[in-house]
C-alpha positions, 0 to 999 in steps of 0.5 A, a space after each residue: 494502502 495505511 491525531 494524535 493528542 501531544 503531550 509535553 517532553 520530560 527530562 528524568 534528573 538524577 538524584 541529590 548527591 549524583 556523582 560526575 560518573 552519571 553524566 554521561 548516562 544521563 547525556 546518552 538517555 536524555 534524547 530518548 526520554 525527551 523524544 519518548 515520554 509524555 507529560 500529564 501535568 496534574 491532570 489523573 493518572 489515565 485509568 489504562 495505567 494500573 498504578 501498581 504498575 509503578 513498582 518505585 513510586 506510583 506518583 508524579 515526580 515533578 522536574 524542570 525542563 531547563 527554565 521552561 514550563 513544568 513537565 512530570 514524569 513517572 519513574 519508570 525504570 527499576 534498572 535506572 533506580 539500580 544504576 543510580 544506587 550502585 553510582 550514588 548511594 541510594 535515591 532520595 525518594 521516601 515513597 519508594 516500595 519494595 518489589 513485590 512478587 509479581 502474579 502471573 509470571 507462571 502465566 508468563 513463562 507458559 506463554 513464553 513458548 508462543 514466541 519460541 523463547 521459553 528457555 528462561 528460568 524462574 528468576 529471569 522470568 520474574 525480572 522480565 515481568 518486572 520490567 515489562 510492567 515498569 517500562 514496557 507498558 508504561 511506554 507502549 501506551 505512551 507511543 500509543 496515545 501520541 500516535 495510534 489515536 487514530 486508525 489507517 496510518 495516514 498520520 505520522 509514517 515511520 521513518 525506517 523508510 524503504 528504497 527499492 533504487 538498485 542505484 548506488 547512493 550517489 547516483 545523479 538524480 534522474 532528470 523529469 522528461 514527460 514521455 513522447 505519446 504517440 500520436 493518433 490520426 484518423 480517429 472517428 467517433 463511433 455510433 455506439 456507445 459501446 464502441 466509445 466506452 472500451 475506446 483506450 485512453 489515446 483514442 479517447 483522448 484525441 476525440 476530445 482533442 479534435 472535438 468530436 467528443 466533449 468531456 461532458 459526452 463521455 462522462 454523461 456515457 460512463 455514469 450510465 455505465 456505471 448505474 446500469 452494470 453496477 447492480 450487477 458488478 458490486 464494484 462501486 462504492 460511490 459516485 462523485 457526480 457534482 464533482 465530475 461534472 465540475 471537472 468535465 466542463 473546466 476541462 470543455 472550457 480550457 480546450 475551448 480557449 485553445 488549453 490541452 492538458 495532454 491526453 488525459 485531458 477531460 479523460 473520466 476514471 475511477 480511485 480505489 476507496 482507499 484514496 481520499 477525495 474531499 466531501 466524499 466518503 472513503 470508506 475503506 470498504 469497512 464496516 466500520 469506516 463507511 461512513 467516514 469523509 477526509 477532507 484530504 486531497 491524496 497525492 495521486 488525485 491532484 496529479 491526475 486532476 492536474 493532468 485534465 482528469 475527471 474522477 467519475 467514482 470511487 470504486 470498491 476497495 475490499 474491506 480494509 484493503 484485503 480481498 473482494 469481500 466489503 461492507 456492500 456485498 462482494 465484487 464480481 468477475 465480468 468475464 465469468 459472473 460467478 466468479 469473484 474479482 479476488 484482490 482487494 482493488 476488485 473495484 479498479 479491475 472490474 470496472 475497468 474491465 466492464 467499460 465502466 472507466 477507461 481507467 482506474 487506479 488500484 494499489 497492491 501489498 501482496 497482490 492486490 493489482 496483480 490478481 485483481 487484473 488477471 482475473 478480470 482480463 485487463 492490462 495493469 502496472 504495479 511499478 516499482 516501489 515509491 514511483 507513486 506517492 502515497 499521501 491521503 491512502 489507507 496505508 497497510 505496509 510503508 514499504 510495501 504499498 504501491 499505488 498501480 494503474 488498471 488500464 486497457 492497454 500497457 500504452 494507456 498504462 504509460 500514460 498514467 503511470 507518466 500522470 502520477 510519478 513523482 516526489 509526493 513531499 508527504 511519503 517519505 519513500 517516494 521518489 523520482 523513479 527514473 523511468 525513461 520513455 517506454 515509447 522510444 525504447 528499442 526492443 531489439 537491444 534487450 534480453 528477455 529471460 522467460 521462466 517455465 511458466 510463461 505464456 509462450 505466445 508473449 515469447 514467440 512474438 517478442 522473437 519475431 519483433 527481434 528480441 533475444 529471449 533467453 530460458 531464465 531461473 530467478 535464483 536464490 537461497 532464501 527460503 521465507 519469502 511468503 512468510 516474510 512478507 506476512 511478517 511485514 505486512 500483518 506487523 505495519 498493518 496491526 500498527 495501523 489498525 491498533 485502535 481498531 482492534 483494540 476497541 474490537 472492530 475485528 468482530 465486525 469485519 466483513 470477514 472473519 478469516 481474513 484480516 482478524 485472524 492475521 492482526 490476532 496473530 501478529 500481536 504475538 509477534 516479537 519485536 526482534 523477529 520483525 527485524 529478523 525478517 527485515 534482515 532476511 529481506 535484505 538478503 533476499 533483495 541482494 541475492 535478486 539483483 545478483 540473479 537479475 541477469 537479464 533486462 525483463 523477464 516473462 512468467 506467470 503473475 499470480 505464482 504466490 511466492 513471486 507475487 511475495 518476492 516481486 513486493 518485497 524486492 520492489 520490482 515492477 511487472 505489467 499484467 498482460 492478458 493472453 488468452 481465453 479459455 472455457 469455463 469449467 461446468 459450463 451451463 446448458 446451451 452453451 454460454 460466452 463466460 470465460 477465464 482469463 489468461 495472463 502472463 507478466 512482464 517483470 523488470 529491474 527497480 526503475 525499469 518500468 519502461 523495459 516491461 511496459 515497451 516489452 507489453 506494448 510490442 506483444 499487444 501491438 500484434 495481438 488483440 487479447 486486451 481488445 475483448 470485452 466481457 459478456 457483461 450484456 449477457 452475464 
C-alpha cells in the first residue's frame, strides 16, 4: 500500500505606498500563497503554533480576497518584510517587534551534523533558525492540517506521479482486448474435497460453467478450509461470509438464466487488509486500526466483483503492510509450520498456498509479493507499475506500490491480472498497461537472458520448448539501489502515517524494529536528499533500459537489491516454484515439511505478457505448482 479540515485561501497584500517595482513579486508569490495558506477567521490561534514563532506580528492581518468573503493571514516571512523595506520604504505595521535572538541555535548547529550540513557558521545558523520558525512551521502545520488529518494515504495523492511506461510520450494509447483463455474440456468433478480445493482457477471455473459445481458448493468447501487451517495458519483476518454468500448465489442465478461472466465467475478469493471492502473492517493489521471500517468499495474489488468473483476473506496484511508480523499473532509458512510466511501479503501466499482460496490478492513495495510466494511455494505476479489501480488501499509509496495476484499457476495469474487492469480514475499513475494476450505469445521468437543465479531447470526447459536463451548481466553504475528505495518508501510512508506517529502509535507497533525505527529515521531526512534520491533513480531506470537487452530474463527472486531495483524501475517478474529441498534439522522419524525453491521471470514495463508465457511453458512441463503442503500433517 497508503479528511482534511478545509481552510479558507489568502492573498498577502503588499504595504501602503508599495511601489510598481513589487508587482511582479507579488504576481509570482500570489499562487503559492493562494494554494498554501489557511485561513482561521477570528476563531484562536490553534495552541500548536507558539506565538512567538511569529517574529513580525503575532496577530492576524486581516486582507481581502477580491471582493469575496474575508480571509487573515499571519505575516510569516522576515524575507517578505525585507523586500518590501529595501522596495517601499518600511511597512505600516505598528506591531512589529525586533528579532530576537533565538535559543537553541547551538542545538541547531549540533544537530545539523545528522543531515550532513554542519558547515554553516554561527550567523547563518541563527537566520536559519529564524526562518524555520517564521515560515517553515508555520507552513508544515498548515499542509499538516489540511491534509495529514488522517492516516494511511487514501485521500489527497501527491501529484509527482510515477510512470514506469518505456514508451515514448506519444505513443498511441494501447487498445483494451480481453485475453483468449484457453479452453478446458473433459473436466470432472472430483470426490474429494481436497481434490476441488487446489483445482486452478480454469479448472474450477469450468465446473461451475457445465454446472458440476455451484458457486455456493465452492464457497461452502473454501469457508471450511478456512475455519479449519486457520488456527493453525494465523493467515486471516476476517471472513466476509453474508457478503459471500450474497455473491455466490447472484452468480448461481446469472448462470442460470444463461449469463457467464467469464472464468472468474462464482470463483471465491481472498484480499490483502489493506483493500477496503464496505461493512467490513480493514485493519491494516494494526493494532491501532483493527477496529476501523471504510465504507470505500477499492478499485481492485469492484473489478473482481464485476468479473462473477466472491470475496470469501479478508486475509492477513503484516502490521501496516511490513512484514508477517500483525495484531493476531504472525502468519505461518504451510510447507514448513515453523517457518514464518515473511513479507507483508503473508495472508494471500499462505492461504493461497494452504487451498484456503483459489486465489488471493497481495500487493508489494519492497518485496511483499515476491517473498511471501517464494517462501510459500506458489505462482505470483508483481506486474508492472500502475497495471492495477490502487484506489481504496493503504498506501506506503505512490510510486512504488503494486497490487499483484497470488495464484496457483502463472495461467490462473493471467486470468487475474486480465480481471483488475485497467484506468482506476482515482490513481493518478494507473494507466492501461499495454499487456498483449500471454496465451498467444510465440516463445520461439524470444531471447531469454539468465543471470548466474537462475534455477537451471527453468533454463533447459525453455531451450527444449525452442527458446533462445542467452547468459545475461543487468548492468549498471548506480550504487544505491537499496537505499533508495528506503529513502522513498520510509520518506511517503512517514507522509502517510505523520498523524500516527505523532500521537505516538509507533509505541504500539506490533514490532518494534520494524516500521518505528525506519519513520524515526526518516524524519531526519531532508527535503533535497529525498529528491537527490529521486534523481539517482532516474538514472538508474535509464541505465536498466539500456541494459535491458534481452525480451525476459530468469534469476533469483528473493536477491535484496534486485527485489529494490525490480520496484524502483517498475518492472514485472512472475515468482515460479522449482523445487523442493529438505528442511535443515529435521525432526526424529522424518518429517514431509520442506523449503521451497523458486526462480523468477522478469521482463521490460508493459511485458508482463513476455514472463507470464515464459512461467506457462516452464509449468506446462513440470509439476512443481501442483504440490500441495503437509498442511494435515504440520
Amino acid at each position: 500500500m497508503r479528511s482534511q479540515n478545509s481552510s479558507a485561501m489568502r492573498l498577502l497584500q503588499p504595504p501602503q505606498g508599495a511601489t510598481a517595482a513589487f508587482s511582479p513579486l507579488l504576481l509570482l508569490l500570489t499562487p503559492f500563497l493562494w494554494a498554501a495558506t489557511p485561513a482561521f477567521s477570528s476563531t484562536p490561534m490553534p495552541p500548536a503554533i507558539d506565538r512567538s514563532h511569529l517574529v513580525i506580528s503575532s496577530r492576524y492581518i486581516r486582507t481581502p480576497l477580491c471582493g469575496k468573503a474575508h480571509g487573515y493571514s499571519y505575516k510569516l516571512i522576515a524575507l517578505y518584510h525585507k523586500l518590501w523595506k529595501d522596495n517601499c520604504g518600511a511597512p505600516a505595521v505598528p506591531e512589529s517587534k525586533s528579532v530576537e535572538p533565538i535559543e537553541g541555535v547551538k542545538e541547531l548547529m549540533d544537530s545539523l551534523k545528522y543531515f550532513d550540513a554542519d558547515f554553516f557558521n554561527d550567523s547563518k545558523v541563527q537566520e536559519m533558525a529564524t526562518g524555520v520558525k517564521e515560515f517553515n512551521l508555520p507552513m508544515f502545520m498548515v499542509n499538516r492540517e489540511l491534509i495529514a488529518s488522517r492516516d494511511g494515504g487514501l485521500n489527497d495523492p501527491s501529484v509527482l506521479v510515477f510512470k514506469s511506461s518505456w514508451g515514448r510520450n506519444d505513443e498511441a494509447p494501447h487498445k483494451y482486448i480481453q485475453f483468449r483463455y484457453p479452453s478446458i474440456h473433459g473436466i470432472q468433478r472430483p470426490n474429494k474435497e481436497e481434490d476441488i480445493a487446489f483445482m486452478t482457477i480454469l479448472e474450477l471455473g469450468e465446473l461451475i460453467r457445465t454446472k458440476q459445481i455451484t458457486s455456493k458448493e465452492l464457497t461452502d468447501l473454501f469457508f471450511r478450509r478456512l475455519k479449519r487451517y486457520n488456527l493453525v495458519l494465523e493467515a486471516v483476518i476476517t471472513l466476509t461470509e453474508e457478503l459471500a454468500y450474497r455473491q455466490a448465489e447472484e452468480a448461481d442465478k446469472l448462470l442460470a438464466q444463461g449469463v457467464y461472466l467469464g472464468p472468474l465467475h462464482g470463483i471465491p478469493y481472498g484480499l490483502k487488509d489493506i483493500i477496503a471492502v464496505p461493512h467490513y473492517k480493514t485493519t491494516w493489521g494494526s493494532k491501532t486500526f483493527k477496529d476501523q471500517v471504510l465504507n470505500i468499495e477499492s478499485w481492485v474489488y469492484k473489478r473482481l466483483k464485476a468479473a462473477g468473483g466472491v470475496l470469501v476473506a479478508k486475509l492477513v496484511s503484516g502490521s501496516l503492510a511490513y512484514d508477517d508480523i500483525w495484531f493476531g499473532g504472525r502468519t505461518r509458512n504451510p510447507w514448513n509450520i515453523e517457518e514464518f510466511s515473511t513479507g507483508s501479503s503473508a495472508g494471500p501466499a499462505a492461504s493461497t498456498s494452504a487451498g484456503l482460496v483459489p486465489f488471493a490478492i497481495g500487493s508489494e513495495t519492497a518485496g511483499s509479493i515476491t517473498y511471501p510466494s517464494a517462501r510459500c511455494g506458489i505462482t505470483a505476479l508483481r506486474p508492472t507499475f500502475g497495471t492495477v489501480g490502487r484506489s481504496g488501499v493503504m498506501s506506503i509509496s505512490e510510486s512504488l506500490d503494486k497490487l499483484g495476484p497470488f495464484c496457483r499457476s502463472a495461467a490462473d495469474c493471467a486470468l487475474v491480472i486480465d480481471a483488475i487492469r485497467g484506468i482506476d480514475p482515482g490513481d493518478l499513475s494507473s494507466r492501461h498497461v499495454g499487456i498483449d494476450d500471454p496465451f498467444e505469445v510465440d516463445i520461439r521468437k524470444l531471447t531469454v537472458g539468465f543471470l548466474k543465479d537462475a534455477e537451471m531447470e527453468v533454463v533447459h526447459i525453455l531451450q527444449s520448448k525452442g527458446v533462445n536463451c542467452v547468459p545475461f548481466e543487468l548492468k549498471y553504475t548506480v550504487e544505491s539501489v537499496p537505499a533508495i528505495l528506503n529513502f522513498t518508501m520510509d520518506v511517503d510512508m512517514l507522509s502517510h502515517f505523520d498523524k500516527w506517529q505523532r500521537l505516538g502509535h509507533d509505541d504500539d507497533y506490533e514490532a518494534q524494529d520494524q516500521w518505528p525505527v525506519e519513520l524515526r529515521r526518516a524524519r531526519l531526512i531532508p527535503a533535497v536528499d529525498y529528491i537527490q534520491a529521486q534523481r539517482a533513480r532516474g538514472k538508474l531506470i535509464r541505465e536498466v533500459r539500456e541494459s535491458f537487452t534481452v525480451d525476459a530474463f530468469i534469476g533469483n527472486a528473493t536477491d535484496w537489491e534486485r527485489v529494490c531495483l525490480g520496484n524502483l524501475v517498475g518492472i514485472p517478474v512472475v515468482v515460479v516454484p522449482t523445487g523442493f529441498e529438505n528442511i535443515k534439522n529435521p525432526p526424529p522419524g522424518g518429517t514431509r515439511r520442506r523449503t521451497t525453491i523458486t526462480t523468477g521471470i522478469y521482463a521490460p514495463p508493459d511485458r508482463d505478457h513476455i514472463a507470464l508465457a515464459l512461467a506457462m511453458a516452464y509449468q506446462s512441463a513440470t509439476n512443481h505448482h501442483r504440490q500441495r503442503p503437509p498442511i494435515d500433517d504440520p
